[in-house]
Every structure is written in structure tokens, then in C-alpha cells.
C-alpha positions as CSV (number, residue, x, y, z in Angstrom):
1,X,163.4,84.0,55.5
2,X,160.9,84.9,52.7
3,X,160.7,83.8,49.5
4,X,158.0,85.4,46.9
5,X,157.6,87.6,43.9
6,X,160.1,90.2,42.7
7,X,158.7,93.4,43.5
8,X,160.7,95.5,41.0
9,X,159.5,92.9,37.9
10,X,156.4,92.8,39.1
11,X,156.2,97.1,38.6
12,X,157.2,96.8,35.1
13,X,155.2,94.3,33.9
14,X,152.4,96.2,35.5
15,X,153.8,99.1,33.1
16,X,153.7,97.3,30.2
17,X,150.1,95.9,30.7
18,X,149.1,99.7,30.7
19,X,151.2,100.8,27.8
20,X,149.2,98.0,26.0
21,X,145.8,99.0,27.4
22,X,146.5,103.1,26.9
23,X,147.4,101.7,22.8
24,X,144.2,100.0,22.1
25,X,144.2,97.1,23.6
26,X,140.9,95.7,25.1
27,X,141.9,95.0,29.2
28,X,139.9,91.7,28.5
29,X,142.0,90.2,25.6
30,X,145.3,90.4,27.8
31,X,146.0,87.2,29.2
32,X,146.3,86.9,32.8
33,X,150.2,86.4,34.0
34,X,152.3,84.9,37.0
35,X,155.3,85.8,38.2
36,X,158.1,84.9,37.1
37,X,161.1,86.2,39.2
38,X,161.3,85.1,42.7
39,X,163.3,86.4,45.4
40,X,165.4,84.1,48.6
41,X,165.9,86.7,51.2
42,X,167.2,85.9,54.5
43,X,167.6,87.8,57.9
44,X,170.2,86.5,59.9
45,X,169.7,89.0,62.9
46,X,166.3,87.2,63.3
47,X,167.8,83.6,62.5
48,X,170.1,84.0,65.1
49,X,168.0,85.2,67.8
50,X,165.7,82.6,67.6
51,X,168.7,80.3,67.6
52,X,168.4,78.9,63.5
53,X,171.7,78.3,62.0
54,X,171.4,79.2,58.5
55,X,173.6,76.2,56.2
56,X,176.3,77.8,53.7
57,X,174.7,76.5,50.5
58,X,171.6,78.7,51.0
59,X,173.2,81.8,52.2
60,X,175.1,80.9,48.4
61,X,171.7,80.7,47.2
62,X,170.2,83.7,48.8
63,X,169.2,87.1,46.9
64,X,169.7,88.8,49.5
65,X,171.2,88.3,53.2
66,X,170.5,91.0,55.9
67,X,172.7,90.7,58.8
């Protein structure tokens, strides 16, 4: 199971950081952001070899479910 930062979102706020930088902005006037999207993924193949049984509502829940 991991839970953390959507890759994807973070890449284009990344982009948009440098459009503003490459326009004129100074670097040191942008103020410093979190993330904001997060991502529930969860591997059953691993859940179930170590013998964890995974309830319904967060496979609902889940992003994404690797089996």
C-alpha cells in the first residue's frame, strides 16, 4: 500500500514554476508549494502473500489496485 504525491501533478506544476521563471519572474519571489493531489495505491499480490486481507471500502477508495 502507498499513499503519497501524485507524480503526474507534481510534473506540471514543476512546468508551470519554469514558465514563470523563463517570463521574468525572480525564482525567490515564488512561493514555496505542497502537494496537493495524493494517490491510494494498493498491491494485492503482495497483500496476499503476506496474508493481509484488504477490507472492501478501501479497495472503493483506492486510486489504483494492482492484482
Amino acid at each position: 500500500m502507498s499513499y503519497g504525491a501524485n507524480f503526474p501533478d507534481l510534473h506540471r506544476r514543476a512546468a508551470e514554476l519554469v514558465d514563470k521563471i523563463l517570463r521574468g519572474a525572480k525564482p525567490g519571489d515564488i512561493p514555496v508549494e505542497q502537494p496537493t493531489k495524493f494517490d491510494l495505491v494498493l498491491n494485492l499480490t503482495t497483500a496476499k502473500t503476506l496474508g493481509v486481507e484488504i477490507p472492501a471500502t478501501l479497495l472503493a477508495r483506492a486510486d489504483e489496485v494492482i492484482e
